[in-house]
gemmi code that builds the backbone of each chain (N, CA, C; Angstrom):
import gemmi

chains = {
    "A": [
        ("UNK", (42.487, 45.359, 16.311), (42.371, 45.041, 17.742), (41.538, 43.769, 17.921)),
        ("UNK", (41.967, 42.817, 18.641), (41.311, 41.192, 19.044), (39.891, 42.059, 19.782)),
        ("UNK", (38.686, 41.483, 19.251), (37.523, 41.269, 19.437), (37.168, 40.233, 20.960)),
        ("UNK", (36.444, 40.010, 21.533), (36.337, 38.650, 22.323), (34.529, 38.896, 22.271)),
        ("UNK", (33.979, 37.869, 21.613), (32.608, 37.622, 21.729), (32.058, 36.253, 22.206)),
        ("UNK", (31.176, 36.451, 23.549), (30.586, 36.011, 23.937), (29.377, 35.466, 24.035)),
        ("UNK", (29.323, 33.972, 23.363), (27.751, 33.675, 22.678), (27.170, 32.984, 24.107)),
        ("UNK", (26.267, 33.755, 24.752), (25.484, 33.193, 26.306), (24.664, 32.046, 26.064)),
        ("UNK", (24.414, 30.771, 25.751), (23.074, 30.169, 25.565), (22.618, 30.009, 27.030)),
        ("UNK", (22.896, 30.164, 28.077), (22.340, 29.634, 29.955), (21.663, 30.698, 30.544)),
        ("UNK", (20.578, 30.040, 30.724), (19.512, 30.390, 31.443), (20.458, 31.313, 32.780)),
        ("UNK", (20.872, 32.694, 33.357), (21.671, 33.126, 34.512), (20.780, 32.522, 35.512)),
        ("UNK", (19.216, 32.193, 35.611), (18.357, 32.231, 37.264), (18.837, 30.375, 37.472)),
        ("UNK", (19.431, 29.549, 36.519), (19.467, 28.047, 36.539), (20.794, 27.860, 36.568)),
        ("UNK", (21.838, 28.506, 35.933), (23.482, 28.050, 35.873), (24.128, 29.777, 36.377)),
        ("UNK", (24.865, 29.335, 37.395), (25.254, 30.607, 38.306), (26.434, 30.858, 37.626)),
        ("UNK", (26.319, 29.965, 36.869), (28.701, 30.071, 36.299), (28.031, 30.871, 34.936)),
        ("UNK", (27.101, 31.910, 34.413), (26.966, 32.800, 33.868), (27.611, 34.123, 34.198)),
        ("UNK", (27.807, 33.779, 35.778), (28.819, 34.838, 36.532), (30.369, 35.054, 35.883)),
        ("UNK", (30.704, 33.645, 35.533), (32.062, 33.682, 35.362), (32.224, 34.181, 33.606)),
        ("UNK", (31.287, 34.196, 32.941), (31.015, 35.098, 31.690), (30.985, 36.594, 31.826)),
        ("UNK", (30.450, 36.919, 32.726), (30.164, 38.153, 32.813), (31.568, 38.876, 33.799)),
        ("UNK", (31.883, 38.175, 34.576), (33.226, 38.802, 35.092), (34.490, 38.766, 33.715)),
        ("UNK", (34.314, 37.938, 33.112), (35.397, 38.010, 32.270), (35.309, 38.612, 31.346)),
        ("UNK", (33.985, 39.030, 30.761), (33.759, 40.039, 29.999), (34.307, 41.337, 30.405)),
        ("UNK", (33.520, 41.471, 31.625), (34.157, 43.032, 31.924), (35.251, 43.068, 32.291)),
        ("UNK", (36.333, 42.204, 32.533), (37.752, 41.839, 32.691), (38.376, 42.511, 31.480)),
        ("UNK", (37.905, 41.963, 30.645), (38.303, 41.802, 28.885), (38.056, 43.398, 28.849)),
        ("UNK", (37.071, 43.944, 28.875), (36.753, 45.290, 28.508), (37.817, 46.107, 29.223)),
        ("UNK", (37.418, 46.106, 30.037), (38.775, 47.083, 31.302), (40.068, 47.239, 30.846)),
        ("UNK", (40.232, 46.217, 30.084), (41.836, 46.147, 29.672), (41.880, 46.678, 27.954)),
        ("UNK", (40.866, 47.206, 27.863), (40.434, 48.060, 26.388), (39.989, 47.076, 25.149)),
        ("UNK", (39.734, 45.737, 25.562), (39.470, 44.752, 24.524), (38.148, 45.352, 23.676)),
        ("UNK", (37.229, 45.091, 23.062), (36.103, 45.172, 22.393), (35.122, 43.693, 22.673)),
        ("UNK", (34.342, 44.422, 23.479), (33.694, 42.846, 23.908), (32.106, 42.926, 23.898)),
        ("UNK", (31.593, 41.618, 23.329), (30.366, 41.424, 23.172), (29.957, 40.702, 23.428)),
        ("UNK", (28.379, 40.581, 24.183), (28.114, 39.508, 25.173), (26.785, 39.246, 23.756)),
        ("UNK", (26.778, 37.995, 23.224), (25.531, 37.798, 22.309), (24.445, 36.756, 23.243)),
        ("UNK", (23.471, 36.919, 23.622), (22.992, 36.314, 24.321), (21.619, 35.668, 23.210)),
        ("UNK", (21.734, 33.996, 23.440), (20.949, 33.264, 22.317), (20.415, 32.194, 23.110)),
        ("UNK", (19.531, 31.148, 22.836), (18.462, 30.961, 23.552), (18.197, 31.093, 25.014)),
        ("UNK", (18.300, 30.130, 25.692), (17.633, 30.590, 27.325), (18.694, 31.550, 27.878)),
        ("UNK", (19.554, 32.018, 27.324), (20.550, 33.427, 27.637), (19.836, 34.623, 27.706)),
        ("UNK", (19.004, 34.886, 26.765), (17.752, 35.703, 26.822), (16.719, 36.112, 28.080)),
        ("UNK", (17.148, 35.225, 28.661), (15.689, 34.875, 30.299), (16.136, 36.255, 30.531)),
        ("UNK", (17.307, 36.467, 30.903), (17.673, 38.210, 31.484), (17.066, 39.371, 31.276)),
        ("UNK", (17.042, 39.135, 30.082), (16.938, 40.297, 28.926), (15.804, 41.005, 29.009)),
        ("UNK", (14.347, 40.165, 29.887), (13.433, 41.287, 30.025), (13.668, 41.706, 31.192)),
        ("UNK", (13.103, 43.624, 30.492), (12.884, 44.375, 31.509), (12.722, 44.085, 32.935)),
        ("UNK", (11.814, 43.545, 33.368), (11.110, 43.454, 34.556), (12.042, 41.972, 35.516)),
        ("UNK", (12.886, 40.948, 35.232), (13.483, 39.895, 35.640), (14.990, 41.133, 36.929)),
        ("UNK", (14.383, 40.664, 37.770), (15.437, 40.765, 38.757), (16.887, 40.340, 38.484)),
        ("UNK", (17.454, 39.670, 37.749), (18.722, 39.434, 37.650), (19.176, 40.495, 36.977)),
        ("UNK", (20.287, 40.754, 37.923), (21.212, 42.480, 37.094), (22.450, 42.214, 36.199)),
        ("UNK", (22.500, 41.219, 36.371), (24.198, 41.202, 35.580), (24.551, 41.576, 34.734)),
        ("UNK", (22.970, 41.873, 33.751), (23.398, 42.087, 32.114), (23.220, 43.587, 32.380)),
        ("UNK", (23.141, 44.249, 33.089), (22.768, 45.578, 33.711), (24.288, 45.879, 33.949)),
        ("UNK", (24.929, 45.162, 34.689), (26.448, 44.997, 35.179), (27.442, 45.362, 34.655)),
        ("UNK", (27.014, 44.755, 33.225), (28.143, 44.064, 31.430), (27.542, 45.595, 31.153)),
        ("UNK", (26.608, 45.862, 30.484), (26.354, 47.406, 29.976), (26.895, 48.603, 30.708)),
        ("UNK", (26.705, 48.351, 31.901), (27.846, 49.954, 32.382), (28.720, 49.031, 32.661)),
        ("UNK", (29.614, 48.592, 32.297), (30.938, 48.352, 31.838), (31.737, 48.378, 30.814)),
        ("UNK", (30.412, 48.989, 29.450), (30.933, 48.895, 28.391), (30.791, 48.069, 27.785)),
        ("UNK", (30.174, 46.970, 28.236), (30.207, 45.883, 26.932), (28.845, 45.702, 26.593)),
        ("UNK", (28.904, 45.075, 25.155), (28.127, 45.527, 24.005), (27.177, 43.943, 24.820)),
        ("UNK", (25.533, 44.137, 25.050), (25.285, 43.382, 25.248), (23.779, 43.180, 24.273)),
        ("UNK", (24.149, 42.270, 23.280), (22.660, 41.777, 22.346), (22.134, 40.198, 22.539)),
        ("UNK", (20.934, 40.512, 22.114), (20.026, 39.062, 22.346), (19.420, 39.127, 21.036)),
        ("UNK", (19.610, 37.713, 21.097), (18.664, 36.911, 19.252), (17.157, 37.166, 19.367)),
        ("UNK", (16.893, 37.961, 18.362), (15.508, 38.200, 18.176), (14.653, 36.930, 17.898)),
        ("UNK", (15.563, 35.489, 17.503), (14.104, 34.551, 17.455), (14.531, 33.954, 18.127)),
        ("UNK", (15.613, 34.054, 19.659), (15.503, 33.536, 21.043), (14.204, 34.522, 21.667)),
        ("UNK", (14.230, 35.470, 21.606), (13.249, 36.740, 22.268), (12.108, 35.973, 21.819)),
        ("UNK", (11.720, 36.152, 20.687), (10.239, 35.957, 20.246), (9.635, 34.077, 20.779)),
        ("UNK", (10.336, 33.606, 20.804), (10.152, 31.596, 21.092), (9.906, 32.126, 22.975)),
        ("UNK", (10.364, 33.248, 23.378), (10.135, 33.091, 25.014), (9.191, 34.511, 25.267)),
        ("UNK", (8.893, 35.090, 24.362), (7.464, 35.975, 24.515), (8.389, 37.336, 25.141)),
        ("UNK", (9.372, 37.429, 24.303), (10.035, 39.036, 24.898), (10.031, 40.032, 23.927)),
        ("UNK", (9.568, 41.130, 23.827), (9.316, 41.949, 22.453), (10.508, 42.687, 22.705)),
        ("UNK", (10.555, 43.237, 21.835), (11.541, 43.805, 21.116), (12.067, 45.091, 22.331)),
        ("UNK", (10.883, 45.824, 22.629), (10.492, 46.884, 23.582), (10.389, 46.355, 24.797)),
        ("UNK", (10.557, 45.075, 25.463), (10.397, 44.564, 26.600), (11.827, 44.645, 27.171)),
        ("UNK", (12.918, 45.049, 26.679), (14.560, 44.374, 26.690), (14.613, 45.401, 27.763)),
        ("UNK", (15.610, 44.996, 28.442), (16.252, 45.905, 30.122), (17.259, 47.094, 29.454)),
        ("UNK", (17.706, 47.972, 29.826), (18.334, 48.802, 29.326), (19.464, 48.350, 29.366)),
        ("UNK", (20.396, 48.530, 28.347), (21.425, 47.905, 28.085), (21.578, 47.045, 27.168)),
        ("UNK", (20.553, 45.985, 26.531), (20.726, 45.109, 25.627), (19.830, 45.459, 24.735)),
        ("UNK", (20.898, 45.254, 23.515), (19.882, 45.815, 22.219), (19.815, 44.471, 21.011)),
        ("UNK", (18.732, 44.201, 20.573), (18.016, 43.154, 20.151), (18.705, 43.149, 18.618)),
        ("UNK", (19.217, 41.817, 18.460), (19.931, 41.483, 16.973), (19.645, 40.124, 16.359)),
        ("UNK", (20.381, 39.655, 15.733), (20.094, 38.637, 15.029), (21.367, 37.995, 14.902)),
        ("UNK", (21.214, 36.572, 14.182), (22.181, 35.849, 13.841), (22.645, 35.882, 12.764)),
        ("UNK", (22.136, 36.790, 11.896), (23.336, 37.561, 10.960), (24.362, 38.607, 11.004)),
        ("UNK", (24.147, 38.889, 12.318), (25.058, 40.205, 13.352), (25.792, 39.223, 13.700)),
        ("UNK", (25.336, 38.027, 14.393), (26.889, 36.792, 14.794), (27.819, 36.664, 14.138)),
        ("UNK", (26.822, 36.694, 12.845), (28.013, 35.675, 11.522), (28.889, 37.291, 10.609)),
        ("UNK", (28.682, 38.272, 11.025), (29.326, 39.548, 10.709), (30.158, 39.871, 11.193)),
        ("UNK", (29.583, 39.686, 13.097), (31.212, 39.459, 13.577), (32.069, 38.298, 13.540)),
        ("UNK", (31.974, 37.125, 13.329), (32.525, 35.796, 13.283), (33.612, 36.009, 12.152)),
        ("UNK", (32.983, 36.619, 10.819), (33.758, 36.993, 9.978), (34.785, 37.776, 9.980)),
        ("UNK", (34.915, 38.644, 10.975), (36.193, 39.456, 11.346), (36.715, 38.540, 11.835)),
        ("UNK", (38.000, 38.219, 11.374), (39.025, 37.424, 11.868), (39.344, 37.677, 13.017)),
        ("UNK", (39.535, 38.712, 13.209), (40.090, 39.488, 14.409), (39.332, 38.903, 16.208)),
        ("UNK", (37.957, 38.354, 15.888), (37.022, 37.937, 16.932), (37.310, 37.252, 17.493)),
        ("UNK", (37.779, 36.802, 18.479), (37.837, 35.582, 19.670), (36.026, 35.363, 20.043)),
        ("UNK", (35.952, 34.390, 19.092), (34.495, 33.658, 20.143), (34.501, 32.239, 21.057)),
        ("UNK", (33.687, 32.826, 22.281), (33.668, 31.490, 22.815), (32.299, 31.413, 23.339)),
        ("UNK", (31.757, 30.015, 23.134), (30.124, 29.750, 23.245), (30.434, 29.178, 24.913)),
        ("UNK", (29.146, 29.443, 25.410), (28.997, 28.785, 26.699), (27.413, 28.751, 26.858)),
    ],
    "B": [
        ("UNK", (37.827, 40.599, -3.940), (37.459, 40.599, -2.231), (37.686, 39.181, -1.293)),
        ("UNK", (38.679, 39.174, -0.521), (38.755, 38.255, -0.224), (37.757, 37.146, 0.470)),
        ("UNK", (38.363, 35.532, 0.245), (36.718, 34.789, 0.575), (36.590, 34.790, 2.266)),
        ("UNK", (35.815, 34.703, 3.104), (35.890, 34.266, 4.139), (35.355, 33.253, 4.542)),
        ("UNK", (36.299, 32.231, 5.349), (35.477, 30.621, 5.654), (35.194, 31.013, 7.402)),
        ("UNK", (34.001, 30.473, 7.776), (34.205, 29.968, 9.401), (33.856, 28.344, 9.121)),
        ("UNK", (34.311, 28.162, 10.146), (34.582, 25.954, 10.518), (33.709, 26.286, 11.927)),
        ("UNK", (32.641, 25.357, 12.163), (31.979, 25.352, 13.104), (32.297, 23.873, 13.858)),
        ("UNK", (32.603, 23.677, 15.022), (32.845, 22.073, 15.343), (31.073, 22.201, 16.177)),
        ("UNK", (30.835, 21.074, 16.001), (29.722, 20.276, 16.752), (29.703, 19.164, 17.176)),
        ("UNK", (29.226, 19.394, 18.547), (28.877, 18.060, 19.622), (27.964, 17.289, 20.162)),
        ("UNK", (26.534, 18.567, 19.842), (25.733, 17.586, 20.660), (24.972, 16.913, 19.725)),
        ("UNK", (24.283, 15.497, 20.110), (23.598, 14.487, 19.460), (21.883, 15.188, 19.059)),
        ("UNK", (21.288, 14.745, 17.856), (20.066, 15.276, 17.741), (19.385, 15.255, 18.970)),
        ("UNK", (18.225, 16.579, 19.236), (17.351, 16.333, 19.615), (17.611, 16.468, 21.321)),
        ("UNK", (18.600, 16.890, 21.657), (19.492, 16.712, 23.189), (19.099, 18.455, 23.019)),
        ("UNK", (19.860, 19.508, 22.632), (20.030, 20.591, 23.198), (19.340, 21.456, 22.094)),
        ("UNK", (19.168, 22.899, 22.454), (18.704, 23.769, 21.405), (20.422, 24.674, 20.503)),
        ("UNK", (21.199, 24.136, 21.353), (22.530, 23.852, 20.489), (22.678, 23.931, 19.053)),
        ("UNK", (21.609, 22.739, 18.695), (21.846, 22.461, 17.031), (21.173, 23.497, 16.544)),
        ("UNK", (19.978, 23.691, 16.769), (18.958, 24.811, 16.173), (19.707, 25.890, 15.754)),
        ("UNK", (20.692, 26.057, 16.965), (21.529, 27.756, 16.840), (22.494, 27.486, 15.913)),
        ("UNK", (23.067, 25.991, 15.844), (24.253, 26.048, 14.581), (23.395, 26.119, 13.420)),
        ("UNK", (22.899, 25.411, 13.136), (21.750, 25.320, 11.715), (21.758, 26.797, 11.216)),
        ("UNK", (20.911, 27.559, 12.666), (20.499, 29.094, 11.945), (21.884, 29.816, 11.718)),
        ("UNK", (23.069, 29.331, 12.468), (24.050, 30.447, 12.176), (24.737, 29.702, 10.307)),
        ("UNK", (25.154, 28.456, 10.599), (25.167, 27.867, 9.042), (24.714, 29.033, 7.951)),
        ("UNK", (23.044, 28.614, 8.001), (22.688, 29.110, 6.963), (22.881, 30.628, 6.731)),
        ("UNK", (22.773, 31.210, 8.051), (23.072, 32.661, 7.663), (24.276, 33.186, 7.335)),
        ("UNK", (25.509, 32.362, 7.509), (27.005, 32.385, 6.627), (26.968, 32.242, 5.146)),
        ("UNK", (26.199, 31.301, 4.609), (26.114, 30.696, 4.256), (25.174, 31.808, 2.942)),
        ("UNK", (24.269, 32.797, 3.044), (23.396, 33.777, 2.956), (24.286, 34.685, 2.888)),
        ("UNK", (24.979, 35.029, 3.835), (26.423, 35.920, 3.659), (27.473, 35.838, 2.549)),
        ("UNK", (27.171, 34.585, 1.866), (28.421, 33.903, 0.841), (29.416, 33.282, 1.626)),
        ("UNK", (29.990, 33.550, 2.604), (30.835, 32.687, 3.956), (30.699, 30.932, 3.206)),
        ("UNK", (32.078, 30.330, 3.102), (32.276, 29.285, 2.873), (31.857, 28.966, 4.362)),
        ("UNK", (31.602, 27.451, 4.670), (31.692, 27.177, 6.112), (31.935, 25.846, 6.252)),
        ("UNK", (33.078, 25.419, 7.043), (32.995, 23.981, 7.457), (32.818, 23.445, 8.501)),
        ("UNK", (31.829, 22.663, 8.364), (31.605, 22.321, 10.263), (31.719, 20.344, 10.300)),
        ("UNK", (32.618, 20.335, 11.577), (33.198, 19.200, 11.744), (32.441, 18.578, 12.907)),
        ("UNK", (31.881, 18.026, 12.955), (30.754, 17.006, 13.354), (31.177, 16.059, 14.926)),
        ("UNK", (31.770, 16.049, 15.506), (31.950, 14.876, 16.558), (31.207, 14.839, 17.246)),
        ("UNK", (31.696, 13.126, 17.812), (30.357, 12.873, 19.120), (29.323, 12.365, 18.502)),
        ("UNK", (28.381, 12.910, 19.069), (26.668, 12.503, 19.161), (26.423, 13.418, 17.697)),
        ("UNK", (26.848, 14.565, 17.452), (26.544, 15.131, 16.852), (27.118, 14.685, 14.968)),
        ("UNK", (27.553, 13.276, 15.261), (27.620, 12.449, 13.630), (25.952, 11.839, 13.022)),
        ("UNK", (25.328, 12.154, 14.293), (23.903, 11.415, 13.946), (23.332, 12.594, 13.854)),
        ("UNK", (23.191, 13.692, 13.359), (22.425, 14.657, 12.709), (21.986, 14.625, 11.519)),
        ("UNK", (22.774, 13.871, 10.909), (22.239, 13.756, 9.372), (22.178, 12.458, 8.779)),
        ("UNK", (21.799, 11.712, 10.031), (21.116, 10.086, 10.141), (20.249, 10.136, 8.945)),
        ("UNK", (19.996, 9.583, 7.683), (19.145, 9.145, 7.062), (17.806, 8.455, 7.739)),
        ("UNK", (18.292, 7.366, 8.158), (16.928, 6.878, 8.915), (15.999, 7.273, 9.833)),
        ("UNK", (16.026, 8.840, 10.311), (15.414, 9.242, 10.834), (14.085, 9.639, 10.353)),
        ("UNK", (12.783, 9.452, 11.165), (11.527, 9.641, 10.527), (10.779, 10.479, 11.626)),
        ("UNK", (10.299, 11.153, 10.471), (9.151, 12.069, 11.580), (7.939, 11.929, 12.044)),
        ("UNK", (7.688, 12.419, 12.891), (6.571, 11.607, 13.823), (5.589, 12.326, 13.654)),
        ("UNK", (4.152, 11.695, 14.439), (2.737, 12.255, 14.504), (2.813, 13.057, 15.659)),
        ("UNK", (1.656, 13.743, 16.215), (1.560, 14.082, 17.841), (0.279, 14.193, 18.256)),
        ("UNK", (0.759, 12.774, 18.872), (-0.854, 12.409, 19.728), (-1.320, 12.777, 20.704)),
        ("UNK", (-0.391, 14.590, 21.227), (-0.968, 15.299, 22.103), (-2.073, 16.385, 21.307)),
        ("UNK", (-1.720, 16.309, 20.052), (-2.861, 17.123, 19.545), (-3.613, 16.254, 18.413)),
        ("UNK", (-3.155, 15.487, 18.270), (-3.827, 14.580, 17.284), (-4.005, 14.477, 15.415)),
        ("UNK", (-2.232, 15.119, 15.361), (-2.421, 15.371, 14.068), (-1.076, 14.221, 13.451)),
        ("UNK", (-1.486, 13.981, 12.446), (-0.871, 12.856, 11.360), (0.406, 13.150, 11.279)),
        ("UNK", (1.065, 11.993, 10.620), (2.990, 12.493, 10.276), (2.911, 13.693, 9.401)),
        ("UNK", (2.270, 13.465, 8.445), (1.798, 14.546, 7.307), (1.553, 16.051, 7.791)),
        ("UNK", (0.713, 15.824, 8.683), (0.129, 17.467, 9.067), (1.506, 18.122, 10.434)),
        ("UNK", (1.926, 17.307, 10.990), (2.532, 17.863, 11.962), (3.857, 18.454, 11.223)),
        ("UNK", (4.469, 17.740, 10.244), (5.805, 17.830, 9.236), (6.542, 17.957, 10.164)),
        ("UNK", (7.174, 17.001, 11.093), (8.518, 17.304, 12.193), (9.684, 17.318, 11.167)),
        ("UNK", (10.180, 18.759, 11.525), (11.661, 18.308, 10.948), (12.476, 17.943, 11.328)),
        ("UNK", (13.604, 16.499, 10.855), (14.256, 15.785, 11.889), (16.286, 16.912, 11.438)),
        ("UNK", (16.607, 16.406, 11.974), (17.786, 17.449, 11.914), (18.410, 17.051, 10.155)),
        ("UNK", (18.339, 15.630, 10.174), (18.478, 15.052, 8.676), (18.592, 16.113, 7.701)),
        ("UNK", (17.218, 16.709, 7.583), (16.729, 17.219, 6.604), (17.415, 18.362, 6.879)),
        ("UNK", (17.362, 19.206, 7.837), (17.763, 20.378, 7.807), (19.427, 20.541, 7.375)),
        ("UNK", (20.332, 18.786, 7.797), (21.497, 19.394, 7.375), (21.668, 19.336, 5.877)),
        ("UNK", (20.593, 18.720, 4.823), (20.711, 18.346, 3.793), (19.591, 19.373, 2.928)),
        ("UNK", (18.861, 20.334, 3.645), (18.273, 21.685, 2.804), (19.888, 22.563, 3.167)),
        ("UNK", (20.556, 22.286, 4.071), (21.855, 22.936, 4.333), (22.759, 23.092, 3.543)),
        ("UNK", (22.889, 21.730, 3.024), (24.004, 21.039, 1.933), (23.654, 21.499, 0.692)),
        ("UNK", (22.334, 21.729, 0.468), (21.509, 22.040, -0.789), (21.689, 23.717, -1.127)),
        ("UNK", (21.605, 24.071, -0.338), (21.599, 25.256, -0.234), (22.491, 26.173, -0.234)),
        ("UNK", (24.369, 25.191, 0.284), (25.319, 25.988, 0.262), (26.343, 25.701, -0.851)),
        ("UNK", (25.697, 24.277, -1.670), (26.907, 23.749, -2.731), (27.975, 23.427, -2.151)),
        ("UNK", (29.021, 23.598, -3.322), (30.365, 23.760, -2.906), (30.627, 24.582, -1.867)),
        ("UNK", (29.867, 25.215, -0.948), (30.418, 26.444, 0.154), (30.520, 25.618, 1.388)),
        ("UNK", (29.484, 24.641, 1.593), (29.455, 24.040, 2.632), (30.316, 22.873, 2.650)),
        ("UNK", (30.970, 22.693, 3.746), (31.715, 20.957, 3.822), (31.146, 20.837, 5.240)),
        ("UNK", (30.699, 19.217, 5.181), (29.921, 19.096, 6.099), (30.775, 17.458, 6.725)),
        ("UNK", (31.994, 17.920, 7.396), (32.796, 16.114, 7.656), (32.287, 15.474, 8.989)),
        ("UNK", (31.576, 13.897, 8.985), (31.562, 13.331, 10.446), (33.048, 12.796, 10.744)),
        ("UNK", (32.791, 12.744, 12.297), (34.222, 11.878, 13.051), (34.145, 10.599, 12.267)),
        ("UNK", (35.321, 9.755, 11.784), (34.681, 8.507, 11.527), (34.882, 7.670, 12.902)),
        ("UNK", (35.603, 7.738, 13.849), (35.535, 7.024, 14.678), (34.059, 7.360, 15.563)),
        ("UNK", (33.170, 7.981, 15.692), (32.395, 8.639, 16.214), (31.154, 7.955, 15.924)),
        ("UNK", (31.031, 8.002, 14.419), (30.338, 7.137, 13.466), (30.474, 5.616, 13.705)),
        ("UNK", (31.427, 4.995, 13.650), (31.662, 3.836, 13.891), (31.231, 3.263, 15.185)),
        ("UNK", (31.322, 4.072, 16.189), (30.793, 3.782, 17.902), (29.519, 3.845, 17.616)),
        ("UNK", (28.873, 4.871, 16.930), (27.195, 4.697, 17.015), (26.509, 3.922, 15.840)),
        ("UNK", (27.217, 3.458, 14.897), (26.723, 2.842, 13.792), (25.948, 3.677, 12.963)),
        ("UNK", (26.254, 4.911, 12.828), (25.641, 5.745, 12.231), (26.304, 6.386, 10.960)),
        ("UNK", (26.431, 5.486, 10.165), (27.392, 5.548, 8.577), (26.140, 6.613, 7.721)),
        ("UNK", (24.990, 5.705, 7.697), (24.355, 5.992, 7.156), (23.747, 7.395, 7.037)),
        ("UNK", (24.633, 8.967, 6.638), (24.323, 9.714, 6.582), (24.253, 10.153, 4.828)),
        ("UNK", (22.865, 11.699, 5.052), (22.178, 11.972, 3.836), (23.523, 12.416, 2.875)),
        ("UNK", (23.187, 12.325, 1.626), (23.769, 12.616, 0.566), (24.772, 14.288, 0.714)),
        ("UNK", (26.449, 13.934, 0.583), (26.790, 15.475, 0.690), (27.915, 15.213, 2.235)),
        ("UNK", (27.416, 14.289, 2.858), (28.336, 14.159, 4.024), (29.217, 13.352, 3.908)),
        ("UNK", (30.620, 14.054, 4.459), (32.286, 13.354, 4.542), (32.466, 12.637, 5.632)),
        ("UNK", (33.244, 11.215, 5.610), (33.992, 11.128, 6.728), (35.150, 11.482, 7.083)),
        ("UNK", (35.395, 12.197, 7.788), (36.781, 12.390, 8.097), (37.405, 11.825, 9.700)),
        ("UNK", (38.345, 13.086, 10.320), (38.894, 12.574, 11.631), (39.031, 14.121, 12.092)),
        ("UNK", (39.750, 14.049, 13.684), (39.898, 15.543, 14.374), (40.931, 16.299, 13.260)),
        ("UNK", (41.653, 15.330, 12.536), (42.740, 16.138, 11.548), (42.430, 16.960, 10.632)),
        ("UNK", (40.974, 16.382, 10.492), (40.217, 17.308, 9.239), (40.105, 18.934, 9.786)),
        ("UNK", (39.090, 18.522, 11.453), (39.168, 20.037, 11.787), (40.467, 20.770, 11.886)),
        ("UNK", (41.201, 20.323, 11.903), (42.556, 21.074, 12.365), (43.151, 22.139, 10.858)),
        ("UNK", (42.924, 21.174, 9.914), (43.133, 21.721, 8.822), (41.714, 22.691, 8.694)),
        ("UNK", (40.860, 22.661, 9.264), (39.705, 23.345, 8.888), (40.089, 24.293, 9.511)),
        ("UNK", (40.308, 24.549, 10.713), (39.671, 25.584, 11.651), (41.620, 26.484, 10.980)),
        ("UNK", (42.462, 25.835, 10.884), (43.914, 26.433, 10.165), (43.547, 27.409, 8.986)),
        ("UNK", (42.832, 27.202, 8.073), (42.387, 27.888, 6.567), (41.228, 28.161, 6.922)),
        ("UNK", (40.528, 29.089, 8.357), (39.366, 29.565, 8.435), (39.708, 30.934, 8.682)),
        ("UNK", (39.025, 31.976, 8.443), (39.002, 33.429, 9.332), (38.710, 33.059, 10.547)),
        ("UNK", (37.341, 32.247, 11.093), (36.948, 32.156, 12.323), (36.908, 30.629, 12.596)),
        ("UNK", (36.925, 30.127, 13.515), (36.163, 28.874, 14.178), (35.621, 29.122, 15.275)),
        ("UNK", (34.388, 28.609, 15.649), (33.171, 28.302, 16.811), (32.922, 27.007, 17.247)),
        ("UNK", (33.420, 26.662, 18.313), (33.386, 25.230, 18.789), (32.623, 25.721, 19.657)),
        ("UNK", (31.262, 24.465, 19.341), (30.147, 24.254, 20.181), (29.952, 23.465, 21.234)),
        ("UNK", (30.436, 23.107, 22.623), (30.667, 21.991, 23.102), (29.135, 21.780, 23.636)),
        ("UNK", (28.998, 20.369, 23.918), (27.511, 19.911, 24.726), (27.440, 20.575, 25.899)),
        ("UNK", (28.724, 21.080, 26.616), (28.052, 21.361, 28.273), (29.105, 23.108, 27.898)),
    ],
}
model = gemmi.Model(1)
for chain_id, residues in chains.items():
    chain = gemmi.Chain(chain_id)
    for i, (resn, *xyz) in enumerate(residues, 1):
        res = gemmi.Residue()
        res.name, res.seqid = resn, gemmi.SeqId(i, " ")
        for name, pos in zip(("N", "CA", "C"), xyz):
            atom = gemmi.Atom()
            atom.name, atom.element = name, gemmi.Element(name[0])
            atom.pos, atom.b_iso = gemmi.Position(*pos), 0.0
            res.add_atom(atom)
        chain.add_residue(res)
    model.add_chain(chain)
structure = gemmi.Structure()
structure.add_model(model)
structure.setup_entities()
């Protein structure tokens, strides 16, 4: 089954067309795809707990798999235990694991 | 077991975005994986592995070229090159090169053209095109 992974680098509170990632993610999902939102440097801003922006709140009850780079987290002071529910903290050897499945549609934004 | 390649294209010019940082770390961690990888260079992003680049002091804190050790992208694509052998192919645009006068890249780097990626990203499992915006 085609994969579609989504590498976030944009800040959501500075570039609003993070919207149009996140609608198409859960687009993608709905239609039974396997979708993953990887969120890597200022993509991360979301990711703590306490930040008012919901979207990545949005992507998780929708099903899609939503992770952030642990040395985007750590360069912006987000622990591990700070993350909003829904996104679970990985690395860029989890990228290159899925990259390696052929099967992956990635697209960076 | 079969091999797996990803082809990474890159765009942006040193020192512009945190872009490169993220290709570098994903590189090497393919690369750590055993993952052949080829990444095809255009744009701004033929001057990454500028030889003539030198690293600087910082006279906001007041420490020497020596003590601060900036790493310029140079180096990193050439501990890259070092590091992946034969796994890594590392081709600039040559027309790209030629607009910025930037021939002069470290030991290990190809010139090629967009034809190269085409054949790259054709004989890859994956490709990741990085654009600047």
């Amino acid at each position: 089954m085609t994969g579609y992974l989504f590498i976030e680098t944009r800040d959501p509170f500075e570039s609003r067309d993070t919207e149009f990632v996140a609608e198409t993610a859960a687009a993608l999902k709905e239609r039974d795809s396997e979708v993953t939102v990887f969120l890597v440097q200022n993509g991360v801003l979301a990711a703590r707990r306490g930040a008012r922006e919901r979207y990545l709140s949005r992507l998780a009850e929708a099903g899609v798999r939503v992770l952030a780079d642990d040395f985007s987290l750590r360069e912006r002071g987000i622990a591990g235990d700070d993350l909003r529910a829904g996104v679970s903290q990985s690395s860029v050897g989890a990228l290159v694991e899925m990259l390696a499945r052929g099967e992956t549609k990635a697209i960076w934004h | 077991m079969e091999e797996k390649t990803l082809t990474i294209a890159l765009m942006n010019p040193p020192y512009e975005s945190a872009n490169s940082t993220t290709a570098f770390r994903i590189i090497a961690a393919a690369l750590r994986q055993g993952l052949r990888v080829n990444v095809f260079a255009y744009e701004g992003a033929v001057c990454l592995p500028l030889k003539e680049q030198a690293p600087h002091a910082n006279p906001v804190k007041g420490t020497t070229v020596e003590e601060e050790d900036h790493p310029t992208t140079s180096k990193f694509v050439s501990a890259l090159l070092e590091m992946g052998g034969d796994r890594l192919t590392w081709v600039n645009c040559g027309l790209c090169v030629d607009e910025r006068g930037a021939s002069n890249a470290v030991e290990g780097v190809r010139r090629g053209s967009p034809a190269d990626f085409f054949k790259m990203a054709e004989g890859s499992t994956n490709t990741l095109v990085i654009p600047t915006r």
